[in-house]
Jmol script that loads the backbone (N, CA, C; Angstrom):
load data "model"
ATOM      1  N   UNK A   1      -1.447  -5.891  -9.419  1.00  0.00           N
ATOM      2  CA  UNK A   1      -2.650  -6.620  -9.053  1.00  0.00           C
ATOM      3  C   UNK A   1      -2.249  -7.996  -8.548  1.00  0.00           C
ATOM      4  N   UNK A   2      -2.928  -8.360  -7.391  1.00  0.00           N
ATOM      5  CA  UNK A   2      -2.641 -10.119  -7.491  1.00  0.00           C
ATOM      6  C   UNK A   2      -3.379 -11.105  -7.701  1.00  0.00           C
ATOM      7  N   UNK A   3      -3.621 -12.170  -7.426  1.00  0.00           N
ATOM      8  CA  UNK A   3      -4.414 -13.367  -8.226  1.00  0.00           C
ATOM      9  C   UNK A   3      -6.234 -13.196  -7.433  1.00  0.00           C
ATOM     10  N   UNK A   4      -6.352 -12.235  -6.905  1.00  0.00           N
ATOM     11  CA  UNK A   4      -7.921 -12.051  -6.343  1.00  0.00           C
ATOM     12  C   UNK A   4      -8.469 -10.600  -7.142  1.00  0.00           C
ATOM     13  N   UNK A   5      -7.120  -9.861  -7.992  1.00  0.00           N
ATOM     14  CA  UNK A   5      -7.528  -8.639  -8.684  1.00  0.00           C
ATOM     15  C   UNK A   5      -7.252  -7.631  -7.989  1.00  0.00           C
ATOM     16  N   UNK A   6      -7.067  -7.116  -6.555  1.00  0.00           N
ATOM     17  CA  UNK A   6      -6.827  -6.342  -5.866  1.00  0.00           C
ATOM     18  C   UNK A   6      -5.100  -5.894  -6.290  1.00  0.00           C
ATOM     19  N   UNK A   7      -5.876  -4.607  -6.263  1.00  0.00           N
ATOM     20  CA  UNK A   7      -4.639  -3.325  -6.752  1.00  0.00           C
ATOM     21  C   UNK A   7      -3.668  -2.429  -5.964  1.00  0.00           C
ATOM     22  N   UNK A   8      -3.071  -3.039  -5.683  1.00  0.00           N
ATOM     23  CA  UNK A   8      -1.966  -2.260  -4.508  1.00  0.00           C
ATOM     24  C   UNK A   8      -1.304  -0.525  -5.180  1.00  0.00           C
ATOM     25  N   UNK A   9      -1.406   0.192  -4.830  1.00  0.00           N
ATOM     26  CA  UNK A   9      -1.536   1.878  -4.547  1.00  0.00           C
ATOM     27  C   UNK A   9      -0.158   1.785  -3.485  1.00  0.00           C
ATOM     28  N   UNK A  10       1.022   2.640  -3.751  1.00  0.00           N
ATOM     29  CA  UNK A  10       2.282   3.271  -3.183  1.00  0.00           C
ATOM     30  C   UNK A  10       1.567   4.513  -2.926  1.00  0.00           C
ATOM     31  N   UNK A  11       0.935   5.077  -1.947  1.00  0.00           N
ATOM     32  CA  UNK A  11       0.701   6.795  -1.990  1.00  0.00           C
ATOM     33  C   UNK A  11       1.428   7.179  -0.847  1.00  0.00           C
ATOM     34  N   UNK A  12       2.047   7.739  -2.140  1.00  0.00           N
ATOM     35  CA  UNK A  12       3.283   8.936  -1.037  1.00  0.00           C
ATOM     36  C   UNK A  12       3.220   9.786  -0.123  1.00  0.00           C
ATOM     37  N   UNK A  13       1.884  10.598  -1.046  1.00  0.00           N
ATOM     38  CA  UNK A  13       1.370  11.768  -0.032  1.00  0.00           C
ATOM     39  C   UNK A  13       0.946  11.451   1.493  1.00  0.00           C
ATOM     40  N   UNK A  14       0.375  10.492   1.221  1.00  0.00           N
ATOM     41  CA  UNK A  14      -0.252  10.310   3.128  1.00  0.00           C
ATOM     42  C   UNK A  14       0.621   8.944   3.306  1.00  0.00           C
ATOM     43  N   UNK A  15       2.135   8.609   3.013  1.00  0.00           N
ATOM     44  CA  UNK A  15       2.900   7.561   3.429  1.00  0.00           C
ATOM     45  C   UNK A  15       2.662   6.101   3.402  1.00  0.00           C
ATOM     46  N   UNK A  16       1.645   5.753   3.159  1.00  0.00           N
ATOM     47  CA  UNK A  16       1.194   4.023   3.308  1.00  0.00           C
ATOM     48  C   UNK A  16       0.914   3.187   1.677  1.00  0.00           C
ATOM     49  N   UNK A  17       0.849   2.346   1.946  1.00  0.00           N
ATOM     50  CA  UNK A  17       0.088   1.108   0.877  1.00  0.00           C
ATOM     51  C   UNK A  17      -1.316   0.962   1.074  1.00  0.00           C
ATOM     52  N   UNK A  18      -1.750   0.948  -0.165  1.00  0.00           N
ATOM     53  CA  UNK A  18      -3.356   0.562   0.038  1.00  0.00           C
ATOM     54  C   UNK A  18      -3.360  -0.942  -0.915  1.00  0.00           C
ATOM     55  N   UNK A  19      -4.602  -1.362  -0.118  1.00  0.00           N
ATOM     56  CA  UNK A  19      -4.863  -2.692  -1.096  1.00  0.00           C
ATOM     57  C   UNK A  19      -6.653  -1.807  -1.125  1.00  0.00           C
ATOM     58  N   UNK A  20      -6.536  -2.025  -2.575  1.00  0.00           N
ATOM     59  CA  UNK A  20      -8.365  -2.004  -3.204  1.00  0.00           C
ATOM     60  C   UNK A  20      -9.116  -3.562  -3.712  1.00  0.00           C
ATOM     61  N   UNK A  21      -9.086  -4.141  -3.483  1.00  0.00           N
ATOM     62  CA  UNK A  21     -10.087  -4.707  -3.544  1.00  0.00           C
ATOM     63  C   UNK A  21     -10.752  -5.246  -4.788  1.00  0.00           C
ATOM     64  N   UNK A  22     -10.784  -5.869  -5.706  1.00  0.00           N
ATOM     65  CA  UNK A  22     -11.807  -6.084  -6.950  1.00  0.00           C
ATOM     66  C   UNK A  22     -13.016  -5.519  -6.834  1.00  0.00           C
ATOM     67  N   UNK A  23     -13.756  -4.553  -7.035  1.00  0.00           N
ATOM     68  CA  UNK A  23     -15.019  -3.780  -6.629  1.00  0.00           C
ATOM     69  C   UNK A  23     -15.260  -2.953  -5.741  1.00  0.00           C
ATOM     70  N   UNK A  24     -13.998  -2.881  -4.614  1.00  0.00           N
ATOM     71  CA  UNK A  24     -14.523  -2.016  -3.404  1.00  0.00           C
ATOM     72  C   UNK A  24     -14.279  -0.364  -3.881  1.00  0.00           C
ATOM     73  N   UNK A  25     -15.283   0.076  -2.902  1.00  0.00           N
ATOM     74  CA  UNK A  25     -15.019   1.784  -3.278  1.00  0.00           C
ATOM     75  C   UNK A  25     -14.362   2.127  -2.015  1.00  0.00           C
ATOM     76  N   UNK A  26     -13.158   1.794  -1.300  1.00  0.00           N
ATOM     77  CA  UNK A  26     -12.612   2.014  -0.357  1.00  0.00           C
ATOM     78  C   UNK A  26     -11.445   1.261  -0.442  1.00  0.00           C
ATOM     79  N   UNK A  27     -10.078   1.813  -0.351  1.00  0.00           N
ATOM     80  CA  UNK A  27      -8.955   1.082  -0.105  1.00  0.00           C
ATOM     81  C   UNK A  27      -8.534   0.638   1.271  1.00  0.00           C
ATOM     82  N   UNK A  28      -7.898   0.094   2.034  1.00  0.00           N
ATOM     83  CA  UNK A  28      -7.274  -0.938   3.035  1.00  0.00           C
ATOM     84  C   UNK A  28      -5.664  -0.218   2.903  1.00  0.00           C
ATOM     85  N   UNK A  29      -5.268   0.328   3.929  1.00  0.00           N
ATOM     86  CA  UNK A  29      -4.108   0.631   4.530  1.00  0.00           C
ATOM     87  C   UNK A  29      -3.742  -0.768   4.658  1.00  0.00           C
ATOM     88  N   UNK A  30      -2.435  -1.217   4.277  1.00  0.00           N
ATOM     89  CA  UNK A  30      -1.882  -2.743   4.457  1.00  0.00           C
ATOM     90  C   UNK A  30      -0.036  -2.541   5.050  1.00  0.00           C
ATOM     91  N   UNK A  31       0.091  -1.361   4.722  1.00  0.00           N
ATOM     92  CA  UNK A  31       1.563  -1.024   5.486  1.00  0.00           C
ATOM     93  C   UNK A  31       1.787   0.335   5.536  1.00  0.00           C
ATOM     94  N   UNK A  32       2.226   1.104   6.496  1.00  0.00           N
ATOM     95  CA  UNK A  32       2.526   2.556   6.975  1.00  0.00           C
ATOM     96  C   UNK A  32       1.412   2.913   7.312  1.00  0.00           C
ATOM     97  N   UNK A  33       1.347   3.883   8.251  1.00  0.00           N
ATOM     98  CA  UNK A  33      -0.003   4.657   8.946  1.00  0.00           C
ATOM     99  C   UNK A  33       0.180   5.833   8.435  1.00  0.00           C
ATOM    100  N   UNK A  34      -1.382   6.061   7.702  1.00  0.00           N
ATOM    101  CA  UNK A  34      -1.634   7.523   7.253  1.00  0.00           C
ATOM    102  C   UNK A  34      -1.412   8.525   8.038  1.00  0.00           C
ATOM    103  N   UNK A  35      -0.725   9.801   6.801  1.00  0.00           N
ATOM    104  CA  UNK A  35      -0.499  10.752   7.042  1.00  0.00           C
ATOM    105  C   UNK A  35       0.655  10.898   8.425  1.00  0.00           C
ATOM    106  N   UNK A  36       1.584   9.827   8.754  1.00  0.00           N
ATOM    107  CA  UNK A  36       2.410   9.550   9.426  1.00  0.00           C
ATOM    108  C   UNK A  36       4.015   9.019   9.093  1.00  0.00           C
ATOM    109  N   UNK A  37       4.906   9.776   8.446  1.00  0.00           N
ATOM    110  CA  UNK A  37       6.057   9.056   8.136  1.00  0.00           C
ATOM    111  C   UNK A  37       6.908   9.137   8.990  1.00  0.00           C
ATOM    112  N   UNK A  38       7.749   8.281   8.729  1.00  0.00           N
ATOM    113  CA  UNK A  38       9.008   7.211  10.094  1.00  0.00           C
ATOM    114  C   UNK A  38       9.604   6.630   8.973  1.00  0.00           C
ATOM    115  N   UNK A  39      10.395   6.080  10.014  1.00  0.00           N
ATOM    116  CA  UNK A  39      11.361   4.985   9.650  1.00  0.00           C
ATOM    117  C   UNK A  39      11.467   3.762  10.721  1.00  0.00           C
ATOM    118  N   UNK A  40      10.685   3.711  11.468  1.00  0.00           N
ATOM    119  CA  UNK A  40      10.778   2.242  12.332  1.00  0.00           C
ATOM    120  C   UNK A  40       9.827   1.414  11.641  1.00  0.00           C
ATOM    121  N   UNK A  41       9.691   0.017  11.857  1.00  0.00           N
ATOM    122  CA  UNK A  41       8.979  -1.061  10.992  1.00  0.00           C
ATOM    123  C   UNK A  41       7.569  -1.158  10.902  1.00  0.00           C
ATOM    124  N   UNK A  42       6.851  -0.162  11.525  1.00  0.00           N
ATOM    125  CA  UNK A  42       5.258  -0.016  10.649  1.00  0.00           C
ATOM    126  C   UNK A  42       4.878   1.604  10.088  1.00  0.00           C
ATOM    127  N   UNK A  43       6.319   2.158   9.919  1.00  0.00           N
ATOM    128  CA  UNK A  43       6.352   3.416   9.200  1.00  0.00           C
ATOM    129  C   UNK A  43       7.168   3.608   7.904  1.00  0.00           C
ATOM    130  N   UNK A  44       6.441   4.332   6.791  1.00  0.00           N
ATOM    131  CA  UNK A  44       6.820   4.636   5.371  1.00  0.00           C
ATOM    132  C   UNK A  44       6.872   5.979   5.606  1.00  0.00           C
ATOM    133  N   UNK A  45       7.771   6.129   4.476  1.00  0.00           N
ATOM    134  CA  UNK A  45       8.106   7.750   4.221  1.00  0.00           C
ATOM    135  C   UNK A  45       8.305   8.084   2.519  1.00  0.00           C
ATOM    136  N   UNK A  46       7.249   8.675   2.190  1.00  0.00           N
ATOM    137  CA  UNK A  46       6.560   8.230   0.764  1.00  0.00           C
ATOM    138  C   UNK A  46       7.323   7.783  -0.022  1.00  0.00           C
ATOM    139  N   UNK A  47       6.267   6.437   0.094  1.00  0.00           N
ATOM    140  CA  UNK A  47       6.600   5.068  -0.832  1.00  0.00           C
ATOM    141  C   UNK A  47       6.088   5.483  -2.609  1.00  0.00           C
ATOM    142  N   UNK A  48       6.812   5.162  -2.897  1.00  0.00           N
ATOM    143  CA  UNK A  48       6.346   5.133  -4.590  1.00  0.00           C
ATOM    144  C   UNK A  48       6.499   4.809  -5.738  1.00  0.00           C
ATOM    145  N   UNK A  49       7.037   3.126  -4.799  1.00  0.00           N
ATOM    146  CA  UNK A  49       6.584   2.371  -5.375  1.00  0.00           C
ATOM    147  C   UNK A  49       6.719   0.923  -5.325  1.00  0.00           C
ATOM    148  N   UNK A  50       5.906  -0.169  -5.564  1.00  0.00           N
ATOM    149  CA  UNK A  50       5.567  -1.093  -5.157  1.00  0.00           C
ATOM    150  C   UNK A  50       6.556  -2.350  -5.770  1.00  0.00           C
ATOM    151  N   UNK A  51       7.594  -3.000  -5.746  1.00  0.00           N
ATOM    152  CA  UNK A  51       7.545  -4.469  -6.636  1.00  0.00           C
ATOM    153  C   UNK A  51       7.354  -5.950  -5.792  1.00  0.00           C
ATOM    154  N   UNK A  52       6.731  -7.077  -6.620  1.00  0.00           N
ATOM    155  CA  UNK A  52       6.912  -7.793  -6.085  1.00  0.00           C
ATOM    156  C   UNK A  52       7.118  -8.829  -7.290  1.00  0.00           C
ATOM    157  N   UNK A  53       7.223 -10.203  -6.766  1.00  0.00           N
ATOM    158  CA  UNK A  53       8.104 -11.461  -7.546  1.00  0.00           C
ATOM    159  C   UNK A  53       6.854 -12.126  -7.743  1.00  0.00           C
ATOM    160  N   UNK A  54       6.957 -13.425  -8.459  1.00  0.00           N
ATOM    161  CA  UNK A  54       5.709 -14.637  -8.379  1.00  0.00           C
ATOM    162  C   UNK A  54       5.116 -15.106  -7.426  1.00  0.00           C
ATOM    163  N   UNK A  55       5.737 -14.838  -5.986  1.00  0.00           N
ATOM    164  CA  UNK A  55       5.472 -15.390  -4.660  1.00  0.00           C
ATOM    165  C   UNK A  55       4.496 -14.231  -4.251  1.00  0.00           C
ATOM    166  N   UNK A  56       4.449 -13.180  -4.895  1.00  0.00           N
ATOM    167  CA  UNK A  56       3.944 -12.229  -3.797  1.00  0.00           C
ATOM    168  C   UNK A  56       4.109 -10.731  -3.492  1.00  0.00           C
TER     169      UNK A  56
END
end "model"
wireframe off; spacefill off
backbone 0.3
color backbone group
């Protein structure tokens, strides 16, 4: 989660990151295009899983 509550999702199956939102009933693709895996720089190939530091 980060400091607005929004919950970042690794889903493997359809390749991308989602950001949800504090309340939304819909997630936000934020990196990789669904149901599309690659390996060039706006493609994932199921991710699963997320870390990040204090920055972010």
């Amino acid at each position: 989660m980060d400091g607005n509550g929004a919950l970042y999702i690794a889903d493997a199956g359809n390749h991308r990151v989602q950001m949800w939102p504090a309340g939304a009933t819909t997630g936000i693709t934020v990196a990789g295009i669904t149901g599309s895996p690659g390996s060039n720089s706006s493609q994932l190939r199921n991710p699963y899983s997320i870390i990040v530091d204090n920055n972010g």
